[in-house]
C-alpha positions as YAML, in Angstrom:
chain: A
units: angstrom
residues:
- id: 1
  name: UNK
  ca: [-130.64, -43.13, 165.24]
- id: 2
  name: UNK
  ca: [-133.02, -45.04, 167.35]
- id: 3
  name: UNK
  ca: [-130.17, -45.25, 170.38]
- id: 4
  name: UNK
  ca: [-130.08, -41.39, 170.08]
- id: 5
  name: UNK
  ca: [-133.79, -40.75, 170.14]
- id: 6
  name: UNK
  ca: [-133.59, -42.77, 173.24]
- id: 7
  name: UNK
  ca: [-130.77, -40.95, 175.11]
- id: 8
  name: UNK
  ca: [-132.55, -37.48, 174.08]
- id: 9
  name: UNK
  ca: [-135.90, -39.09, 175.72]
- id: 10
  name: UNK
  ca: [-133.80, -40.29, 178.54]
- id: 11
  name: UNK
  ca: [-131.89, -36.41, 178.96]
- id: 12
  name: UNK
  ca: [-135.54, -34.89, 178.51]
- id: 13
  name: UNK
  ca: [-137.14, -37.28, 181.34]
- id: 14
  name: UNK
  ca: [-134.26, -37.01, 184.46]
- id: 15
  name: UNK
  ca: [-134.09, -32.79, 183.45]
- id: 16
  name: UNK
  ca: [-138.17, -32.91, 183.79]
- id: 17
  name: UNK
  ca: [-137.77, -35.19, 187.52]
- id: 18
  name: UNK
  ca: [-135.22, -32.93, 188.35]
- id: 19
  name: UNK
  ca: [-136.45, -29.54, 188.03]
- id: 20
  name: UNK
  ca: [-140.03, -30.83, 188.92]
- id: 21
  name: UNK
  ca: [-138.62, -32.05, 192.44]
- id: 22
  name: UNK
  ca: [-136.83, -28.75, 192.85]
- id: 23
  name: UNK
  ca: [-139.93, -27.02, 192.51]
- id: 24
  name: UNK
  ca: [-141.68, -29.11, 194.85]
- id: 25
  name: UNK
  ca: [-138.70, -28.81, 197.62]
- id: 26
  name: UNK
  ca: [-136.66, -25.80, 196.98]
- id: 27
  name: UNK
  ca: [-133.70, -28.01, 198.04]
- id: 28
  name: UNK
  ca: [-130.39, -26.31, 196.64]
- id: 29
  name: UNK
  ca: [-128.31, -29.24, 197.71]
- id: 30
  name: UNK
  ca: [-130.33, -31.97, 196.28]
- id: 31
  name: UNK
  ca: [-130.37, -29.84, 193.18]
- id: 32
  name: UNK
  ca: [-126.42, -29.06, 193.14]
- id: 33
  name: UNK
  ca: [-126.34, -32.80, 193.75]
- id: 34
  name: UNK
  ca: [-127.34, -33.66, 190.58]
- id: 35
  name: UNK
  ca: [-126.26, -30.22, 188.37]
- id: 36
  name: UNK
  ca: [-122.29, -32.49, 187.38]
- id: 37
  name: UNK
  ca: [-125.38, -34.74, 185.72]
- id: 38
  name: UNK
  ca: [-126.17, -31.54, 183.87]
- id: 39
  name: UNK
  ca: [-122.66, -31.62, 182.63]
- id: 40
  name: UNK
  ca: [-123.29, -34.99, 180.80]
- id: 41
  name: UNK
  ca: [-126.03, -34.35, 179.49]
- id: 42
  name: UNK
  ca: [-124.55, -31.31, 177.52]
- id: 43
  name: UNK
  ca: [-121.68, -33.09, 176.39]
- id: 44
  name: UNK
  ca: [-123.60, -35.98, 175.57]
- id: 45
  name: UNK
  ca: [-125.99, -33.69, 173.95]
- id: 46
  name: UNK
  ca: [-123.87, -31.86, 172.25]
- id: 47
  name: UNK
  ca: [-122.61, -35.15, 170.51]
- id: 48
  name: UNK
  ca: [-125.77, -35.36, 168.49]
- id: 49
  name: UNK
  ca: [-126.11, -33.93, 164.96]
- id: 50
  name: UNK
  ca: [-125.19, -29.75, 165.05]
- id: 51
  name: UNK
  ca: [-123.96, -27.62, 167.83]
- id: 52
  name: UNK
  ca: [-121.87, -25.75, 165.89]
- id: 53
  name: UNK
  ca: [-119.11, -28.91, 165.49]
- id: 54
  name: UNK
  ca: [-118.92, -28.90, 162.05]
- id: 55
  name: UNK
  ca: [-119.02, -25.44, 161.75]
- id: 56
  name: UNK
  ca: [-116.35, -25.37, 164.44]
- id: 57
  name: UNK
  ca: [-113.76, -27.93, 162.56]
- id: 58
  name: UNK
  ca: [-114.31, -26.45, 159.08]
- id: 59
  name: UNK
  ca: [-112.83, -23.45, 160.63]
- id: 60
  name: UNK
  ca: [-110.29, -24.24, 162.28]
- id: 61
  name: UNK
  ca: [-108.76, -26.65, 159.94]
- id: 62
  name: UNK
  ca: [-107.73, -23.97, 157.68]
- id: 63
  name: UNK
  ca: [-106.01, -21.61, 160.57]
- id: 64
  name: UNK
  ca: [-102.68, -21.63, 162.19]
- id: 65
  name: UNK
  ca: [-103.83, -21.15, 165.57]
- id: 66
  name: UNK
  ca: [-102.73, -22.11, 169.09]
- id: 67
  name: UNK
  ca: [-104.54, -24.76, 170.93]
- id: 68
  name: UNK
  ca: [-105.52, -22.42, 173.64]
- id: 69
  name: UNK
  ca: [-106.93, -20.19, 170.79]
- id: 70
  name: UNK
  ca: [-108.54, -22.77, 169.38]
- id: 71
  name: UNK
  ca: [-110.18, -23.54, 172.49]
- id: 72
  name: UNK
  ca: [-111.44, -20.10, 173.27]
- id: 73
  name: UNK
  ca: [-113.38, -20.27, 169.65]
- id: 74
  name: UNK
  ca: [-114.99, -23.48, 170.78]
- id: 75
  name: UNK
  ca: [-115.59, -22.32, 174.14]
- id: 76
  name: UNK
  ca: [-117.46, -18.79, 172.56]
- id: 77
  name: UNK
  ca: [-119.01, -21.07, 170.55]
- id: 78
  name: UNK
  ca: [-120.75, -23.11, 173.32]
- id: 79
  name: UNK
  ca: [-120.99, -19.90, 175.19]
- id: 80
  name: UNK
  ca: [-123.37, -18.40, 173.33]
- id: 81
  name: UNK
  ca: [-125.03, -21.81, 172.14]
- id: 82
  name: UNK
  ca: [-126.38, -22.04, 175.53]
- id: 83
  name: UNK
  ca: [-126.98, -18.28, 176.74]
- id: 84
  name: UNK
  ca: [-128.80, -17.63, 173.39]
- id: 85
  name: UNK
  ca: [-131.65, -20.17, 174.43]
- id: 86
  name: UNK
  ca: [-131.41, -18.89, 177.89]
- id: 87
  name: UNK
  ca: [-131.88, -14.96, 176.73]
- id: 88
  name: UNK
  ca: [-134.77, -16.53, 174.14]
- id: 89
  name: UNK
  ca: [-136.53, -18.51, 176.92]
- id: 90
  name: UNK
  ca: [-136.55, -15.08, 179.42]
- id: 91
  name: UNK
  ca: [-136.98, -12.20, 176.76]
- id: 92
  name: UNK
  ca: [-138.32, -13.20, 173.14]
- id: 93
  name: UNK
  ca: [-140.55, -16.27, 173.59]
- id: 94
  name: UNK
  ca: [-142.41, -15.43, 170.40]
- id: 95
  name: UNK
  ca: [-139.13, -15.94, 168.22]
- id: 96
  name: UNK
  ca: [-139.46, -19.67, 169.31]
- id: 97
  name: UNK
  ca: [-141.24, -22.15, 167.52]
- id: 98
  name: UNK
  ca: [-143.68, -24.51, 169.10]
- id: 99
  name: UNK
  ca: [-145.08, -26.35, 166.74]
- id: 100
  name: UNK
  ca: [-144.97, -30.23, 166.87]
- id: 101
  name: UNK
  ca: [-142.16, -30.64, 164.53]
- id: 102
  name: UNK
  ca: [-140.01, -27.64, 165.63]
- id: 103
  name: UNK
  ca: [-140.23, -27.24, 169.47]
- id: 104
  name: UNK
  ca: [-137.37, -25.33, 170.69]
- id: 105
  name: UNK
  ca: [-136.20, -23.93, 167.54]
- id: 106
  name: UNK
  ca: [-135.72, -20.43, 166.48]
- id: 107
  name: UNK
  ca: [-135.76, -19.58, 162.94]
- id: 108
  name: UNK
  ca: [-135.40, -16.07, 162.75]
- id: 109
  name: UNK
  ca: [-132.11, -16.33, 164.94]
- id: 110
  name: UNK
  ca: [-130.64, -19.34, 162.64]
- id: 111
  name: UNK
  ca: [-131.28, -17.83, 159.44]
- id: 112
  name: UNK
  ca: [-129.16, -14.87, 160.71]
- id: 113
  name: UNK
  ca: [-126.34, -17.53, 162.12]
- id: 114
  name: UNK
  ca: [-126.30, -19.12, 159.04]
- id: 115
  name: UNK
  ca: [-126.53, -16.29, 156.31]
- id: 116
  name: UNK
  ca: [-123.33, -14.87, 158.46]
- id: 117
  name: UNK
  ca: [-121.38, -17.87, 158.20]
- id: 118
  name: UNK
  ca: [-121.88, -18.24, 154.63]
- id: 119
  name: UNK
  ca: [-120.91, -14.32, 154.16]
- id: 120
  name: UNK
  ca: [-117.37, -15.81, 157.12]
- id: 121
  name: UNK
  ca: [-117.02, -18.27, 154.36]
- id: 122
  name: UNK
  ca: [-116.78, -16.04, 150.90]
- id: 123
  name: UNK
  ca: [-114.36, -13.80, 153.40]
- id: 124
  name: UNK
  ca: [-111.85, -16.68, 154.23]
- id: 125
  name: UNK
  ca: [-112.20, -17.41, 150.36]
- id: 126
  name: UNK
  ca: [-111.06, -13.87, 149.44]
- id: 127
  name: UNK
  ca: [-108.31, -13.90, 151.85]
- id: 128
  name: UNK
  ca: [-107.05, -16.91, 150.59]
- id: 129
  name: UNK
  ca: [-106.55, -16.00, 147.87]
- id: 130
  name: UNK
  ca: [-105.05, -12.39, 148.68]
- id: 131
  name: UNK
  ca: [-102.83, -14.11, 150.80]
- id: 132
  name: UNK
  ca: [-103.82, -12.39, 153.92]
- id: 133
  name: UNK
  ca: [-102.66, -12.74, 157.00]
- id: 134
  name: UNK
  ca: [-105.47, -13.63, 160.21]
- id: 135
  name: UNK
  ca: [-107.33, -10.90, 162.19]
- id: 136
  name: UNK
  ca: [-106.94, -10.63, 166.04]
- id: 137
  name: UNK
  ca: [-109.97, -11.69, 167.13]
- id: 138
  name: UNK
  ca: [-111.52, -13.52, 164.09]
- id: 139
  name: UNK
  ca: [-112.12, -16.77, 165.57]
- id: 140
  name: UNK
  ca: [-114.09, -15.42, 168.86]
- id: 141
  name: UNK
  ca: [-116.73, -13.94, 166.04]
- id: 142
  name: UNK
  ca: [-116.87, -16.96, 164.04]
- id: 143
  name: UNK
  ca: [-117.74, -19.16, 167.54]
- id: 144
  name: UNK
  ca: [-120.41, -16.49, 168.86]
- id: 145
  name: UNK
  ca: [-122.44, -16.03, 165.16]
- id: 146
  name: UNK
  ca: [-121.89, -19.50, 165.05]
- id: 147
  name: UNK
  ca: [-123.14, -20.37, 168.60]
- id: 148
  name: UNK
  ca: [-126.53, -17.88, 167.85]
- id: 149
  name: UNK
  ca: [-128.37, -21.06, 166.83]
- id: 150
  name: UNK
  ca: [-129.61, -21.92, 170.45]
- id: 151
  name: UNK
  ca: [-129.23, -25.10, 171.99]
- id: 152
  name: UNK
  ca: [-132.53, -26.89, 171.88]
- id: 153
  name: UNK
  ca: [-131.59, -29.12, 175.12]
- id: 154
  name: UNK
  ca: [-131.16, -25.55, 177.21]
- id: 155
  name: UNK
  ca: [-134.83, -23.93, 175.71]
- id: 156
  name: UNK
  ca: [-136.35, -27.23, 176.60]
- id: 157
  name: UNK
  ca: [-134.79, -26.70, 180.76]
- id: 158
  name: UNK
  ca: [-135.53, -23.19, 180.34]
- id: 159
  name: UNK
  ca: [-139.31, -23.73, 179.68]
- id: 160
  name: UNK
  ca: [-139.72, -26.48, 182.23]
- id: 161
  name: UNK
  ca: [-138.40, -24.32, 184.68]
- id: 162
  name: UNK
  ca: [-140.45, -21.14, 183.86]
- id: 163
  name: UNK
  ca: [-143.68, -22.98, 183.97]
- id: 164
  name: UNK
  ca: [-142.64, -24.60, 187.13]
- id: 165
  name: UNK
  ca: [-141.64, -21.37, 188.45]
- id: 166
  name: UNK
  ca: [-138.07, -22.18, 189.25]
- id: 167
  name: UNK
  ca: [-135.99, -20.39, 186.54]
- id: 168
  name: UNK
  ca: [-133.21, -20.36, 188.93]
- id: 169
  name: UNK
  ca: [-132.88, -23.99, 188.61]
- id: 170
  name: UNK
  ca: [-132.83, -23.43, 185.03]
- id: 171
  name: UNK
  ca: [-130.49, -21.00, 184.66]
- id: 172
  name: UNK
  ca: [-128.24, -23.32, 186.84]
- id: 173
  name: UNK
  ca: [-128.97, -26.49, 184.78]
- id: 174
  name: UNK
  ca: [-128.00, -24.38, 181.58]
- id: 175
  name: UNK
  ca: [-124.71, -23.23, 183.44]
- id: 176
  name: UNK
  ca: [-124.00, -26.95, 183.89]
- id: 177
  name: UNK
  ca: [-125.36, -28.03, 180.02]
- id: 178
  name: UNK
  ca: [-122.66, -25.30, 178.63]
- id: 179
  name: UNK
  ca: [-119.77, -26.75, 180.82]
- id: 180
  name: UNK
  ca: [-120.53, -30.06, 179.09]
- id: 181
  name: UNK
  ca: [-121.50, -28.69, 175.60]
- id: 182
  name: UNK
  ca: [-117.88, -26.75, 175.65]
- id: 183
  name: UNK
  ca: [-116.45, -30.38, 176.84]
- id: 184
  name: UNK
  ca: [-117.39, -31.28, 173.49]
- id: 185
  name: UNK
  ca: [-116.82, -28.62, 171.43]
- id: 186
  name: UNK
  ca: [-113.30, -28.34, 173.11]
- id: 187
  name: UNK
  ca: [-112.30, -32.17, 171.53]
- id: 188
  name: UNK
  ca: [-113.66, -31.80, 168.85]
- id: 189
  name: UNK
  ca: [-111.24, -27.89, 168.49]
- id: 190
  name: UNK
  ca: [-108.22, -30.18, 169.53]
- id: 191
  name: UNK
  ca: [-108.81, -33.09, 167.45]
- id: 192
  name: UNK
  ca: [-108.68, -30.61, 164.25]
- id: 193
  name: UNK
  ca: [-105.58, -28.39, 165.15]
- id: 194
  name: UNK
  ca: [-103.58, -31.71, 165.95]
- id: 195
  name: UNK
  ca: [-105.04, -33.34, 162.51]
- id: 196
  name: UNK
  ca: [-104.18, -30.32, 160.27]
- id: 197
  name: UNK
  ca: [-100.70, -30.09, 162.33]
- id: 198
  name: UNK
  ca: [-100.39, -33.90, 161.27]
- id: 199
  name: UNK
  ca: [-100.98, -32.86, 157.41]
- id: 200
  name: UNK
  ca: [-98.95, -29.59, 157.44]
- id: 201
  name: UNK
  ca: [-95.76, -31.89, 158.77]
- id: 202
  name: UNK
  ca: [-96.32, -34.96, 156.39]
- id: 203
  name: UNK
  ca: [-96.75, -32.25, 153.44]
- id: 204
  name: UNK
  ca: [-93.20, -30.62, 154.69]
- id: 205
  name: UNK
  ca: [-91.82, -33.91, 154.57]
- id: 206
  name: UNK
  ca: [-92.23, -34.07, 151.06]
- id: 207
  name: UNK
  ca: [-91.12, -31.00, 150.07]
- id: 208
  name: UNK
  ca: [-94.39, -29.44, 149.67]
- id: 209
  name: UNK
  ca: [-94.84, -25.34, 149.96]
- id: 210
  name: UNK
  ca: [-96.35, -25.21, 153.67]
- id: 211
  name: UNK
  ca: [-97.73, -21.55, 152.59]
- id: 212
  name: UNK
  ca: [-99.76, -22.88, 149.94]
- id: 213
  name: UNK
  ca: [-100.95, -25.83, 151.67]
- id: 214
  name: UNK
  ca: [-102.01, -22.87, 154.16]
- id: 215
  name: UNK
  ca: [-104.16, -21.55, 151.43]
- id: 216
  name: UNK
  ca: [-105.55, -24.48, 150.25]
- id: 217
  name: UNK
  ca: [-106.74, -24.75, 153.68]
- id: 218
  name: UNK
  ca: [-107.86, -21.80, 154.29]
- id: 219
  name: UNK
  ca: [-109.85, -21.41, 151.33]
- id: 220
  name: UNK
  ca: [-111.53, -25.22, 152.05]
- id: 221
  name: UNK
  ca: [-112.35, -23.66, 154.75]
- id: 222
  name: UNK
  ca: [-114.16, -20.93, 153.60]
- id: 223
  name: UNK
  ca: [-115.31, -23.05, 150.88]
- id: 224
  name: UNK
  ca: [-117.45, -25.21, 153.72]
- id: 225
  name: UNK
  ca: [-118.70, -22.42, 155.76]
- id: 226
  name: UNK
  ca: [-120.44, -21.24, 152.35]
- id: 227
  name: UNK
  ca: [-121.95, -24.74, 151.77]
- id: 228
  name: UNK
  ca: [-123.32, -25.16, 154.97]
- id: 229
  name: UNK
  ca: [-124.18, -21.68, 155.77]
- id: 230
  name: UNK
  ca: [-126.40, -21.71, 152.28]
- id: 231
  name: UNK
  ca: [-127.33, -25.47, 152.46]
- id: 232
  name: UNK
  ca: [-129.22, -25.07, 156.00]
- id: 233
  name: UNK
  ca: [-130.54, -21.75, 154.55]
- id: 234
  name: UNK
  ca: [-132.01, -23.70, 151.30]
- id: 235
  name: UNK
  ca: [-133.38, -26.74, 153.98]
...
């Protein structure tokens, strides 16, 4: 825990140099110079507790989807992680709370994330159960309400940059944040469609139904989106 503090503190101080010395130079090529370091820092970011990657896995363990399917649901997800903050930061600044121990948060937005997740999750239940067949489509919904809890690391650019008066350079930093964020997001989509491929194969190897497991799965799934959506509701 105490590494991570330190490598947020370290993100927060080189974002704060940056945008501070773009606002003292206007220099587009020193900034673009150091933007690909905007790419680590989302990914590295995005490594942290939340952004949407346990949400994300829940999912799509219990889907039979491609990998490039599976990596447009990630890459909604991280889509809208970052944009979100970035539409909060320019057009609703009173949704955000500043208070010491919630800077860069937005409640009213999260609530509504997670309430729809949790109503995702009794859904997937249901159609486990019915034995229904995936909607075209399905997954990009579950990465955008997913992604509408903003990405704290983006607000935080986003407000530097406003009250230096560059929101340029923030809207670029966050452009290079979501490239690393969907980095992320994107291993974390493959490492769950290989690992439920790995199950489904050593289940058909024993004889075991493959449409059932398919069920199982997709009910677990739903089964988590409920507990998490109504667990960070209850927090």
């Amino acid at each position: 825990m105490d590494f991570l503090i330190a490598l947020q503190r370290w993100i927060h101080a080189s974002i704060t140099a940056d945008l501070s010395a773009f606002a003292t130079t206007r220099d587009w090529l020193a900034l673009a110079t150091v933007l690909p370091l905007g790419i680590v820092f989302g990914a590295v970011h995005a490594l942290t507790p939340g952004h949407g990657k346990t949400v994300l896995a829940s999912y799509l363990v219990g889907l039979r989807l491609a990998v490039l399917r599976s990596l447009s649901v990630a890459g909604a997800l991280a889509f809208t992680h970052v944009f979100s903050a970035v539409l909060l930061a320019l057009l609703a600044g009173p949704l955000i709370t500043r208070t010491l121990g919630g800077v860069g948060r937005a409640p009213t937005l999260e609530n509504i994330s997670r309430g729809l997740l949790a109503a995702i999750g009794v859904w997937l239940i249901a159609r486990a159960l019915r034995g229904r067949a995936h909607i075209h489509g399905e997954g990009l919904v579950v990465g955008v309400i997913a992604g509408l809890v903003p990405c704290p690391l983006t607000l935080f650019a986003m407000f530097l940059a406003l009250a230096r008066g560059v929101p340029e350079a923030g809207f670029a930093f966050a452009v290079s944040m979501m490239l690393g964020v969907a980095l992320t997001l994107c291993f974390t989509a493959l490492l769950t469609v290989f690992a439920r491929r790995m199950l489904i194969t050593l289940t058909a190897r024993h004889g075991a139904s493959i449409e059932r497991l398919v069920r199982i799965l997709d009910g677990g799934s739903g089964a988590l989106l409920v507990v998490i959506g109504l667990r960070e509701l209850l927090t």
